[in-house]
LOMI-286006 format. One record per residue (C-alpha): residue in three letters; x, y, z. Coordinates in nm, 2 decimals. Each point is the difference from the previous one (the first is absolute). Layout:
residuo / x / y / z
ALA / X / Y / Z $
...
// end
This chain:
residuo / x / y / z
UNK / 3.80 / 2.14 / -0.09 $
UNK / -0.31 / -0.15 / 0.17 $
UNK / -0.16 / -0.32 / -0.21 $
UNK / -0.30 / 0.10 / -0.16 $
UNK / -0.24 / -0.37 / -0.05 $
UNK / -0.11 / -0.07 / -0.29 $
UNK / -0.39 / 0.12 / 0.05 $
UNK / 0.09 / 0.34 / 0.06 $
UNK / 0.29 / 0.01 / -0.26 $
UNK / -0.21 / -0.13 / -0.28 $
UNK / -0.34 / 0.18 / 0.04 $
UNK / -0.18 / 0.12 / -0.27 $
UNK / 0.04 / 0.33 / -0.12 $
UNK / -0.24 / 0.03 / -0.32 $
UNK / -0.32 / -0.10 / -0.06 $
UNK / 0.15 / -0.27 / -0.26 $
UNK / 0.22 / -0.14 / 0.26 $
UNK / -0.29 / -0.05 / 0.24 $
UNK / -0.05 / -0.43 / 0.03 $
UNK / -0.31 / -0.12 / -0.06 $
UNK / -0.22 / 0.28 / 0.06 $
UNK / -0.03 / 0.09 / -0.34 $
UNK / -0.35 / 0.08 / -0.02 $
UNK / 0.01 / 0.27 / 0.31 $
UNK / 0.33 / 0.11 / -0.21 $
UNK / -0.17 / 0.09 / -0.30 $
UNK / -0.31 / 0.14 / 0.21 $
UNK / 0.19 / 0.28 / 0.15 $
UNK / 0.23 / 0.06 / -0.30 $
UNK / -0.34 / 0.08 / -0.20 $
UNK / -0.11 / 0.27 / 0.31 $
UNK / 0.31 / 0.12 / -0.06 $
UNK / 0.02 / 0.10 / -0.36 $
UNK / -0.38 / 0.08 / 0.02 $
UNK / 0.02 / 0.24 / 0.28 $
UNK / -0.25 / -0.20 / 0.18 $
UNK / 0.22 / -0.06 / 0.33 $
UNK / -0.27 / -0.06 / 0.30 $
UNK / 0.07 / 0.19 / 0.34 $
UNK / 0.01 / -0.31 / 0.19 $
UNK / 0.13 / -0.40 / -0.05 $
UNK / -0.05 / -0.31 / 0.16 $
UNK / 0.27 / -0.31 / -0.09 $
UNK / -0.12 / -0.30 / 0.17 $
UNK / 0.17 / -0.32 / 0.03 $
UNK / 0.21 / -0.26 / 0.17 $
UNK / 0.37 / 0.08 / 0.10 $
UNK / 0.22 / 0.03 / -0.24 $
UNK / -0.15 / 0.09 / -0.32 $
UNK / 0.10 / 0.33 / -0.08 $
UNK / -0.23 / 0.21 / 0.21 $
UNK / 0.25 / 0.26 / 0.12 $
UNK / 0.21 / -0.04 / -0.35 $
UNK / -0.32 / 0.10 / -0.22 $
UNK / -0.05 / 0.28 / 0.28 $
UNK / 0.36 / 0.15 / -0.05 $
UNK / 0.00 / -0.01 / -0.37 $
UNK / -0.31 / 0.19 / -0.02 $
UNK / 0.16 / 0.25 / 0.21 $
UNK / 0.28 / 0.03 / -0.22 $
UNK / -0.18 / 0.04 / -0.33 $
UNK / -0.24 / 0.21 / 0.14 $
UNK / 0.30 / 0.23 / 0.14 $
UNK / 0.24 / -0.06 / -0.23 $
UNK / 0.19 / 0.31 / -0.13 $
UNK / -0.08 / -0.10 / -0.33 $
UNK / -0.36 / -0.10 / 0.12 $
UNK / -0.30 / -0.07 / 0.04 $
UNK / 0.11 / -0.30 / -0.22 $
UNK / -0.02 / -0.35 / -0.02 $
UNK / 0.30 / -0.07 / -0.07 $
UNK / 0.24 / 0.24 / 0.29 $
UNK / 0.31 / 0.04 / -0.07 $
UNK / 0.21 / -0.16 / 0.29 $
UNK / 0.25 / 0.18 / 0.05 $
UNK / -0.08 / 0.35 / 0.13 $
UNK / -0.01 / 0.06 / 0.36 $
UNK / -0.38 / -0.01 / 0.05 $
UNK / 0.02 / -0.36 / -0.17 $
UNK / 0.33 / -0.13 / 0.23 $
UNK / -0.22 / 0.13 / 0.32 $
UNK / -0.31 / -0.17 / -0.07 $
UNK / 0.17 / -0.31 / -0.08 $
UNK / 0.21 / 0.00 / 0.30 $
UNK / -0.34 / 0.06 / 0.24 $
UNK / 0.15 / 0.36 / 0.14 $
UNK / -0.17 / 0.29 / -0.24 $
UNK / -0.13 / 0.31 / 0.17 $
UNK / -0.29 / -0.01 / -0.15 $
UNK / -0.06 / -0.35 / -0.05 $
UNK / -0.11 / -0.08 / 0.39 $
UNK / 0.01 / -0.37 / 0.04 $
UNK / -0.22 / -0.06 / 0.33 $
UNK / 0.02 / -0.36 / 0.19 $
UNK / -0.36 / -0.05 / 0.10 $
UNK / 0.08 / -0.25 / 0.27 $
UNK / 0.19 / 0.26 / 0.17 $
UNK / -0.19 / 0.28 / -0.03 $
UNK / -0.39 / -0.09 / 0.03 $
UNK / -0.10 / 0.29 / 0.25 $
UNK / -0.23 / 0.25 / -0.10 $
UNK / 0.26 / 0.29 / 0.10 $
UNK / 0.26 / -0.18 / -0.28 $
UNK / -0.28 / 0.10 / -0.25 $
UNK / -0.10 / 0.29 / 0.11 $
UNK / 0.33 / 0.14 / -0.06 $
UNK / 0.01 / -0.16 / -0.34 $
UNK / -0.30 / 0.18 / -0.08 $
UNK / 0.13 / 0.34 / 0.13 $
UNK / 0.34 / -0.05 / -0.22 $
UNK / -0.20 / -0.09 / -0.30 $
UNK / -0.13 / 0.37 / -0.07 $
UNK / 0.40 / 0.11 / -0.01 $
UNK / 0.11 / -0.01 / -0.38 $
UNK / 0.31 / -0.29 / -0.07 $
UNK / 0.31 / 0.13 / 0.06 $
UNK / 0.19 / -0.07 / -0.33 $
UNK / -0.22 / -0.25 / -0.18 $
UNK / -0.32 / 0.02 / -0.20 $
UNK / -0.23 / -0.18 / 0.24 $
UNK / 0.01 / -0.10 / 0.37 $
UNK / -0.05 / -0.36 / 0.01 $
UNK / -0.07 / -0.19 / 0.33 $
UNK / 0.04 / -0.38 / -0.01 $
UNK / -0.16 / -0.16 / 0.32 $
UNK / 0.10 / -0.39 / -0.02 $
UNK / -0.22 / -0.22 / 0.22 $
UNK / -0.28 / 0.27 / 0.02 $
UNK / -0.23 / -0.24 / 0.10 $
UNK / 0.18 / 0.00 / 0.35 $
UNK / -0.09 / 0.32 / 0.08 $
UNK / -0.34 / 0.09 / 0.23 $
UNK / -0.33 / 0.09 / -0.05 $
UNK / 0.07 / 0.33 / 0.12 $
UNK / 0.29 / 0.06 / -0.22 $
UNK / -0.22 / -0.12 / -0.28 $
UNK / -0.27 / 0.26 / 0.05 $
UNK / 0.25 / 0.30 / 0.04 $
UNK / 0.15 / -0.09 / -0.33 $
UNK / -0.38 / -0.02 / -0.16 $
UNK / 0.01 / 0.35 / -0.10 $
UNK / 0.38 / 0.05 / -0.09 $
UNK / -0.06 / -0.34 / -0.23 $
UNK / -0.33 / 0.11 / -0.18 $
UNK / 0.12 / 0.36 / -0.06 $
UNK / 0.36 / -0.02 / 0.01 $
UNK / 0.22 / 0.36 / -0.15 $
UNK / 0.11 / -0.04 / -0.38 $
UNK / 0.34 / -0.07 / 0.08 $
UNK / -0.02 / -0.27 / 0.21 $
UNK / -0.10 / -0.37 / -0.04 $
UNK / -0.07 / -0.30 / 0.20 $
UNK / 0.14 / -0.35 / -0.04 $
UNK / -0.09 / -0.27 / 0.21 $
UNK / 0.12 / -0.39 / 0.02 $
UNK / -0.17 / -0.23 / 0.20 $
UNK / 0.02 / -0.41 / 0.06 $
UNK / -0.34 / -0.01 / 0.16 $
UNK / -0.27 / 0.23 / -0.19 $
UNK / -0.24 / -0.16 / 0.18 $
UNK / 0.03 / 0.20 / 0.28 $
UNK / -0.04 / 0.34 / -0.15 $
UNK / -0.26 / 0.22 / 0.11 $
UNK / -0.25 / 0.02 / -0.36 $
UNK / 0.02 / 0.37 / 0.02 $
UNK / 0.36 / -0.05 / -0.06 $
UNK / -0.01 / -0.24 / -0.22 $
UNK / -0.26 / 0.18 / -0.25 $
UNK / 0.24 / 0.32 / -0.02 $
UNK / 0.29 / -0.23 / -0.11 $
UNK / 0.07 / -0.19 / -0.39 $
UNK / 0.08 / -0.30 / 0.12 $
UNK / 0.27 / -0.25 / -0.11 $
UNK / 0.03 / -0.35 / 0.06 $
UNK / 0.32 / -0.14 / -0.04 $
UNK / 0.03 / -0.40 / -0.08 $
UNK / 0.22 / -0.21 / 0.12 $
UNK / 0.28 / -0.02 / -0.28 $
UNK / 0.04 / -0.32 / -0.21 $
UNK / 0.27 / -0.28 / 0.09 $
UNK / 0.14 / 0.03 / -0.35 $
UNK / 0.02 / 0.36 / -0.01 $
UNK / 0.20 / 0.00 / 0.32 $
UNK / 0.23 / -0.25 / -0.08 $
UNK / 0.07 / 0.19 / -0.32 $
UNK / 0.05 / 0.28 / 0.23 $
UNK / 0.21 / -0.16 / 0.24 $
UNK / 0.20 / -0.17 / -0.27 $
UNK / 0.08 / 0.38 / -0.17 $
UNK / 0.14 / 0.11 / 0.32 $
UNK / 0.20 / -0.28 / 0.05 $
UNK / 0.16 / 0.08 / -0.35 $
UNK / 0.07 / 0.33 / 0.08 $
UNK / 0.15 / -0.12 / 0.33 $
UNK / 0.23 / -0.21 / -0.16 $
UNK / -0.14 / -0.31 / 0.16 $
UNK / 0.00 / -0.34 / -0.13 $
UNK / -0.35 / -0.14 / 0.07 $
UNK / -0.22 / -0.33 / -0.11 $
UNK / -0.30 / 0.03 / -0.16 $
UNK / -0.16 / -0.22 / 0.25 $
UNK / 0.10 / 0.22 / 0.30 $
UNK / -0.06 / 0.29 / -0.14 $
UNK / -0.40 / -0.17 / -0.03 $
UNK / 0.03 / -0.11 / 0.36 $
UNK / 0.05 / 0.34 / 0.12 $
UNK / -0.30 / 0.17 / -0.20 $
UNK / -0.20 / -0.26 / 0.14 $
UNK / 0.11 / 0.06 / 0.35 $
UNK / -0.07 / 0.43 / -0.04 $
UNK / -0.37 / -0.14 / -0.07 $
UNK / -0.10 / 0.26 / -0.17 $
UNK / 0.23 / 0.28 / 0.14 $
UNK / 0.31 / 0.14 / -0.21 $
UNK / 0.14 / 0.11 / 0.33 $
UNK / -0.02 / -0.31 / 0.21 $
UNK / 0.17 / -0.19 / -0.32 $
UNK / 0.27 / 0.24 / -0.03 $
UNK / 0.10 / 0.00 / 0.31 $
UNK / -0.07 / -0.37 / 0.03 $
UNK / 0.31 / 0.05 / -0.26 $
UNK / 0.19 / 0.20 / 0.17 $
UNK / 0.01 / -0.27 / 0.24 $
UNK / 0.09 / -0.29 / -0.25 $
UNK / 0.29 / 0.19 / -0.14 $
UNK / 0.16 / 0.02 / 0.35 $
UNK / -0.09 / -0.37 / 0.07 $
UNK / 0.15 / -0.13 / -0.28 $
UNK / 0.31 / 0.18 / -0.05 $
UNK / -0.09 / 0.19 / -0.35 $
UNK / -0.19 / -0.26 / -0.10 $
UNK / -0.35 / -0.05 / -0.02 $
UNK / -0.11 / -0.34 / 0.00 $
UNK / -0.31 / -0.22 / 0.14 $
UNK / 0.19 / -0.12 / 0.26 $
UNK / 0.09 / 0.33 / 0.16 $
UNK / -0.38 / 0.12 / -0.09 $
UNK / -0.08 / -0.35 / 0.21 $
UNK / 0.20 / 0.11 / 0.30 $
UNK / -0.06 / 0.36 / 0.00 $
UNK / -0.35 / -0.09 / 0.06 $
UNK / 0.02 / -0.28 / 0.20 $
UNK / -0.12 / -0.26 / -0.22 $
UNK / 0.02 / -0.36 / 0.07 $
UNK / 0.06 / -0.19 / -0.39 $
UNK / -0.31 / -0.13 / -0.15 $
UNK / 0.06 / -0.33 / 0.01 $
UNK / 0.02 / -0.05 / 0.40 $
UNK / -0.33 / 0.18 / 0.02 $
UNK / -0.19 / -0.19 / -0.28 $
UNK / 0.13 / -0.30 / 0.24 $
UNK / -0.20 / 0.14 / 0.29 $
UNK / -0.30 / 0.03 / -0.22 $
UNK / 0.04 / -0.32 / -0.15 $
UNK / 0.00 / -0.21 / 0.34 $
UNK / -0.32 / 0.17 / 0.10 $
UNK / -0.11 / -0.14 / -0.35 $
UNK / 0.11 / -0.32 / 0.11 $
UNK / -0.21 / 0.00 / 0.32 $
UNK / 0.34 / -0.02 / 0.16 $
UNK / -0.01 / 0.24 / 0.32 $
UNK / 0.24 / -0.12 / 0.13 $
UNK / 0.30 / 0.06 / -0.30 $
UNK / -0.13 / 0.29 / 0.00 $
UNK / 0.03 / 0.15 / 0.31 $
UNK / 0.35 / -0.12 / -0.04 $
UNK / 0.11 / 0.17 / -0.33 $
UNK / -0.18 / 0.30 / 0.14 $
UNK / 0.21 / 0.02 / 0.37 $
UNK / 0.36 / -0.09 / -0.26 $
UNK / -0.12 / 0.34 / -0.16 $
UNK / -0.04 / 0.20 / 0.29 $
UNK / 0.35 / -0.20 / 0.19 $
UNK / 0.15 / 0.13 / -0.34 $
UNK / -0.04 / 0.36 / 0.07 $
UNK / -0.34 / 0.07 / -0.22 $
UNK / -0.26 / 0.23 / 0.16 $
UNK / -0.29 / -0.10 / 0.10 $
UNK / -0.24 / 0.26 / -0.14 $
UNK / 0.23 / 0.01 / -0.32 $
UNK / -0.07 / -0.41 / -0.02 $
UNK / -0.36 / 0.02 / 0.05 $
UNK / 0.01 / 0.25 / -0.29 $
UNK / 0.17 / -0.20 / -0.21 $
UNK / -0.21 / -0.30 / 0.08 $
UNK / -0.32 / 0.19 / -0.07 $
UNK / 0.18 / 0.10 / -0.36 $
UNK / 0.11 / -0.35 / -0.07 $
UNK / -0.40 / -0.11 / 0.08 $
UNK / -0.08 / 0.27 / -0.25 $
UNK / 0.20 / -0.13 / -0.26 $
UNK / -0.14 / -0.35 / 0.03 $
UNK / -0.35 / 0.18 / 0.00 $
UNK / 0.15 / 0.17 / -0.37 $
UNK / 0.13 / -0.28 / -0.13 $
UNK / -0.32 / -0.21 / 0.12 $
UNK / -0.23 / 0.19 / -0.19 $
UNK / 0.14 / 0.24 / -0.22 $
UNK / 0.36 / -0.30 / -0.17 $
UNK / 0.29 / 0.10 / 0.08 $
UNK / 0.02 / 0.32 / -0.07 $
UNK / 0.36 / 0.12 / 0.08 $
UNK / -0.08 / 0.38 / -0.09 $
UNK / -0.26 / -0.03 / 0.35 $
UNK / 0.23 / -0.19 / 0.23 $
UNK / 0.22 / 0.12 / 0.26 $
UNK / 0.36 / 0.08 / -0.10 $
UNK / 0.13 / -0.18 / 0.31 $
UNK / -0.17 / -0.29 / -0.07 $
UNK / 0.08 / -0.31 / -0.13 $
UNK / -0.05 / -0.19 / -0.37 $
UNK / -0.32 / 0.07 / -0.12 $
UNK / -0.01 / -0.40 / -0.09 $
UNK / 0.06 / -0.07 / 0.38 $
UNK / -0.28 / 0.21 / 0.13 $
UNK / -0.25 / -0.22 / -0.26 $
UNK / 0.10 / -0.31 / 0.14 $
UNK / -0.05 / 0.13 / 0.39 $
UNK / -0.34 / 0.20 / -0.16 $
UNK / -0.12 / -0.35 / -0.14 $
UNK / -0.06 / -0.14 / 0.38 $
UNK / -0.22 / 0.24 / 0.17 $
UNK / -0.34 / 0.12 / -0.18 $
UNK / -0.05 / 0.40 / -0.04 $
UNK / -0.26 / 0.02 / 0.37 $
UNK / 0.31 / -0.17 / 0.18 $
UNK / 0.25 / 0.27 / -0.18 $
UNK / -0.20 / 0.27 / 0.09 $
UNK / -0.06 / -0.11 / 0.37 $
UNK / 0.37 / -0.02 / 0.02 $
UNK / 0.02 / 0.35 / -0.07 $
UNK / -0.25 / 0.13 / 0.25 $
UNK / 0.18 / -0.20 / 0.27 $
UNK / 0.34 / 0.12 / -0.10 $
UNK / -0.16 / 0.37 / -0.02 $
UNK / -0.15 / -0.04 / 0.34 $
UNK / 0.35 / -0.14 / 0.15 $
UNK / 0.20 / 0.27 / -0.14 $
UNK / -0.27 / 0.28 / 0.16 $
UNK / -0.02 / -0.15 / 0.31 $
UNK / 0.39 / -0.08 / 0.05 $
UNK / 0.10 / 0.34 / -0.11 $
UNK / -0.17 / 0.13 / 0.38 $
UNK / 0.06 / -0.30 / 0.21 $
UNK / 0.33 / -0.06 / 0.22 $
UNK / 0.10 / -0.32 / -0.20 $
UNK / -0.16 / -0.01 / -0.30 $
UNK / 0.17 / -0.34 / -0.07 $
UNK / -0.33 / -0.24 / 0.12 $
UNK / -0.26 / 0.19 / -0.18 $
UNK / 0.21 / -0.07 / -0.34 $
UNK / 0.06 / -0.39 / 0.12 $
UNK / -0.39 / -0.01 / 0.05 $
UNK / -0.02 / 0.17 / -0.32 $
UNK / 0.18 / -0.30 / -0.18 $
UNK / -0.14 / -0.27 / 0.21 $
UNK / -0.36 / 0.11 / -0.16 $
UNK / 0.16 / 0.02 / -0.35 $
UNK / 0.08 / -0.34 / 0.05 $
UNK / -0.34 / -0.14 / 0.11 $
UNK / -0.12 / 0.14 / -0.35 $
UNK / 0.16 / -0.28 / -0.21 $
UNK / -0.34 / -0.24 / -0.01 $
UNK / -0.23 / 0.31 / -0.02 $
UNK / -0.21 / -0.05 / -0.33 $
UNK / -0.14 / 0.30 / -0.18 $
UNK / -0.36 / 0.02 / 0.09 $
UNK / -0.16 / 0.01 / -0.33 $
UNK / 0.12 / -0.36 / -0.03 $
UNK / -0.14 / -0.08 / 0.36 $
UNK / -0.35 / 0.14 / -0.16 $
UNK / 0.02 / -0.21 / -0.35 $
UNK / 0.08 / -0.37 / 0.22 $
UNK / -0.27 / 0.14 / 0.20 $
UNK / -0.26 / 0.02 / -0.28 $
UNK / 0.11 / -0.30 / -0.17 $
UNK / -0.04 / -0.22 / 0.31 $
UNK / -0.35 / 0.16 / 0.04 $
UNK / -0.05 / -0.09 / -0.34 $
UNK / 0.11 / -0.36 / 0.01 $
UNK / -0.22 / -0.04 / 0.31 $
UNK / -0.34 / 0.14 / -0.20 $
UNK / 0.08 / -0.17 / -0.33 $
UNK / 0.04 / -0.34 / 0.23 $
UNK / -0.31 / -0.24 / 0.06 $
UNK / -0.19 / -0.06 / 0.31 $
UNK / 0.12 / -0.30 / 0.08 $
UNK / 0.38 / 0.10 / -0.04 $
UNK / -0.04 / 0.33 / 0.14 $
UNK / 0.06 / 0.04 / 0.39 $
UNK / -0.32 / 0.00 / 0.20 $
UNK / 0.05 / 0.33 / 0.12 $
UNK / 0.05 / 0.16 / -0.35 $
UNK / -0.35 / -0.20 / -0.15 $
UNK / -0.30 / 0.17 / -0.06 $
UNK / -0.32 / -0.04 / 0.26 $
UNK / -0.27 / -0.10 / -0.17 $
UNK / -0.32 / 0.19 / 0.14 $
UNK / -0.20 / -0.20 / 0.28 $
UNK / -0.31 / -0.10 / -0.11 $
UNK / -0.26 / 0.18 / 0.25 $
UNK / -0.12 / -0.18 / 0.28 $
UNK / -0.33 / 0.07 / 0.22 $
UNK / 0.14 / 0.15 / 0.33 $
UNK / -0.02 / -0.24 / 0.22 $
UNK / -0.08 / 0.13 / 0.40 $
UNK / 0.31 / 0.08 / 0.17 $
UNK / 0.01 / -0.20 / 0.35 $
UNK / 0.06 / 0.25 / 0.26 $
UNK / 0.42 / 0.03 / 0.09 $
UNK / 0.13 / -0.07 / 0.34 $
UNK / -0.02 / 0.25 / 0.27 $
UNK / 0.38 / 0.04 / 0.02 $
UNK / 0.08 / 0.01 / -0.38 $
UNK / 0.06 / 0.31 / -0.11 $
UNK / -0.19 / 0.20 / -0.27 $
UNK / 0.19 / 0.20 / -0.33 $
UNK / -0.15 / 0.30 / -0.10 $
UNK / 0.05 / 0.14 / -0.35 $
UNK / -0.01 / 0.41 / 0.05 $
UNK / -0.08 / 0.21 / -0.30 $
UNK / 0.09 / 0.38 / 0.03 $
UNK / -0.25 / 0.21 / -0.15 $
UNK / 0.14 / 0.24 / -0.24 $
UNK / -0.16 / 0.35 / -0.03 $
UNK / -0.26 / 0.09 / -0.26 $
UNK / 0.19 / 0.07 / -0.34 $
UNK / 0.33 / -0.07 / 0.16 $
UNK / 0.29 / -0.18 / -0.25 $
UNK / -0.01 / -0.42 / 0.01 $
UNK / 0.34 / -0.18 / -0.03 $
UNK / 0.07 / -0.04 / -0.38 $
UNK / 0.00 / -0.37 / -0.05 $
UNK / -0.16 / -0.31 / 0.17 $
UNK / -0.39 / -0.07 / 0.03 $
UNK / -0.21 / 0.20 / 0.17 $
UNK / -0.06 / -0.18 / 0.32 $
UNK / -0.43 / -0.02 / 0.10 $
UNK / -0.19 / -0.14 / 0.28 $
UNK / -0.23 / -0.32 / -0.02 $
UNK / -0.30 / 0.07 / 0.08 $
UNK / -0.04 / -0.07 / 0.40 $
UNK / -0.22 / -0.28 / 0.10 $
UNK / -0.14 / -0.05 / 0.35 $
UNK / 0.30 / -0.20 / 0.15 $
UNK / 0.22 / 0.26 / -0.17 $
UNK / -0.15 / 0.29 / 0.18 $
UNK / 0.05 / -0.21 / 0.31 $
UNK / 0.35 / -0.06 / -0.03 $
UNK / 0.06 / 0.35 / -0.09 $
UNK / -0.20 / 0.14 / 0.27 $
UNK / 0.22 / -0.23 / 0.28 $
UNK / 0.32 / 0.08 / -0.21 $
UNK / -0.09 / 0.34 / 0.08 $
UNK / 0.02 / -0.05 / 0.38 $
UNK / 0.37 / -0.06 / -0.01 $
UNK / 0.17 / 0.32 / 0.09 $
UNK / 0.30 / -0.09 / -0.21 $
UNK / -0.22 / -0.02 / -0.31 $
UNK / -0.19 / 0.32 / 0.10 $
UNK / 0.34 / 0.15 / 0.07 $
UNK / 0.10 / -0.13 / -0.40 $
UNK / -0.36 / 0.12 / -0.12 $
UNK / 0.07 / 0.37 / 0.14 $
UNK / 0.36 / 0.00 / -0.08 $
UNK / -0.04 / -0.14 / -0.34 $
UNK / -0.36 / 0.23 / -0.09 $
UNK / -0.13 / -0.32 / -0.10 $
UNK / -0.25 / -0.25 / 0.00 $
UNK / -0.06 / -0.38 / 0.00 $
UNK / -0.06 / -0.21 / -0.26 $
UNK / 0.06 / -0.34 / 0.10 $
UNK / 0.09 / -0.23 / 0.31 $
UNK / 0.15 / -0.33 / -0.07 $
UNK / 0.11 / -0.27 / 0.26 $
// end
């Protein structure tokens, strides 16, 4: 007999059995007992939630022998069908595959013909949202007005990029991504029943890993139990996944904290002459900078760490060396290498660039501090007295006015500066600080000099560029 893995053997039959959806659970449980079951449903949410699961179990208690019911029974026919994905009358429709408007139009023209053995005719469209605008509009109708005995149920891991008219005819669902504790209670409850000896600490591992997802973890386990042999351990988790240990990592991290480039371009090419991935490494390397960002500011917190990572009192004394601006530059480097080596031929200099600018970030200071020496020194320099204080920080006593003198004429070949003011339109805005600039009075000579500035083409050229005018000309 074929081997059935371990997300399809252990899916959820009930609503009860349903892992971490509860709410959505208890939602369509009350329709149900109410009489209040809508036409049409939308489930929306990343992979592996329990999108198609919810969809097949309210198939089955909505055509349950012993049904409509909450709770169906199991173990009639109409139940085994459902749960398997082949009822008659439960049409499971991949929307990737079918996203022409003729695939609709004759699931529209079907939908007026009565259920063959069950209550209701159910159709289940998974990725609807891959389906056109054409085949969007033709289902309008069918989806606003649809014949008692059928119903619509839709799953989606992009709502975004439904059409509103669908989306308004729908009751939407969001499903979450599921706890990391209530997966690794999951996972550890199947290994139980599979007779399989596994550590606590693996079992952790691989909820993390599924990131949300029931079904990436359990096959994620699947995978661990062949590894090891029957046994689940961290170990096999670690090179299921291809995970290089903590501690060889935190190395790499640690000479960039050093300012050591070079050790740690070398610790880095050991890992990759050892077998380790490169986009798996610069992974890990972004998770190990995370953890020092966590343990920086939030203690060491082991429930926030990453399960492949080493001792929580390790990361505090590699955190202690760079400041939280050099932690998080580190991470938009490594995210940057990681996106650009995933598309280039050898992806192995963009991450070696990546590290050498880690390392340059061991003297950078956090830039409030940079601010407060800043003020004090401006401080100290005001609070000092004239005499001490540098001559280009003392303050310039006003000139005491002085009769103009007559100003000898300048040499024919010495050149004349010319201070242009534009002139602003009436009403128009002025520049928010700084005095407002005004013209002395001209005198005689002044008009002079401003009359034989005016001669010079390249200060008419500056006048008539500028829209100005001038106010003074100094030798």
């Amino acid at each position: 007999m074929a081997y059935t893995v371990l997300a399809r053997r252990y899916r959820s039959r009930t609503f009860d059995e349903v892992v971490g959806q509860e709410p959505i659970a208890r939602t369509l449980r009350s329709a149900i007992e109410q009489n209040r079951v809508a036409h049409a449903y939308l489930f929306c949410g990343t992979r592996g939630v329990g999108k198609t699961t919810m969809a097949r179990i309210l198939a089955r208690a909505l055509n349950c022998q012993k049904g409509p019911t909450p709770d169906p029974c199991g173990k009639c026919d109409i139940c085994e069908s459902i749960h398997r994905g082949d009822d008659v009358d439960v049409l499971e429709i991949d929307g990737a595959s079918n996203t022409g408007v003729e695939d609709v139009r004759v699931l529209r023209d079907n939908a007026h013909y009565r259920p063959a053995r069950a209550r209701f005719k159910i159709y289940y469209i998974d990725e609807v949202h891959m389906l056109s605008r054409s085949a969007f509009n033709a289902l309008l109708k069918t989806l606003e007005e649809p014949p008692e005995h059928v119903k619509f149920i839709f799953s989606t891991t992009e709502p975004e990029r439904l059409p509103a008219t669908i989306l308004s005819r729908c009751q939407r669902f969001d499903f979450r991504a599921v706890p990391t504790d209530r997966i690794a209670e999951h996972l550890a409850g199947i290994a139980k029943k599979e007779k399989v000896k596994a550590d606590a600490e693996a079992i952790l591992a691989i909820a993390r890993e599924g990131r949300g997802s029931v079904r990436d973890a359990l096959t994620l386990l699947d995978q661990v139990i062949a590894v090891g042999g029957g046994k689940v351990t961290l170990d096999a988790v670690r090179e299921t996944v291809g995970a290089t240990a903590g501690e060889k990592v935190l190395a790499v991290a640690g000479a960039c904290a050093d300012g050591d480039p070079g050790r740690a371009l070398g610790l880095f090419g050991e890992l990759l002459a050892a077998g380790a991935d490169l986009g798996s490494l610069l992974e890990q390397l972004m998770r190990q900078v995370r953890d020092l960002l966590v343990v920086k500011t939030c203690g060491e917190a082991a429930e926030l760490l990453d399960a492949f990572g080493p001792d929580p009192k390790c990361l505090a004394a590699e955190a202690a060396k760079l400041s939280v601006p050099a932690l998080v530059a580190c991470l938009g480097y490594l995210t940057e290498a990681r996106s650009r080596a995933r598309w280039a031929v050898d992806g192995r200099p963009i991450a070696e660039l990546a590290i050498v600018r880690m390392a340059s970030l061991a003297d950078m200071e956090p830039l409030p501090e940079v601010v407060a020496r800043l003020e004090a020194l401006e401080q100290s320099l005001a609070g000092a007295s004239p005499a001490a204080a540098p001559a280009s920080s003392r303050p310039r006593a006003p000139a005491a006015p002085t009769p103009a003198a007559p100003r000898p004429a300048p040499p024919a070949d010495e050149k004349k500066k010319a201070l242009i003011l534009p002139v602003r339109p009436e009403g128009a805005g002025r520049p928010p600080a700084g005095p407002e600039r005004t013209a002395p009075p001209p005198g005689p000579e002044q008009r002079a000099r401003v009359e034989e500035a005016m001669n010079d083409p390249i200060v008419q050229k500056a006048v008539q560029v500028f829209e100005g005018r001038i106010l003074n000309v100094e030798d």
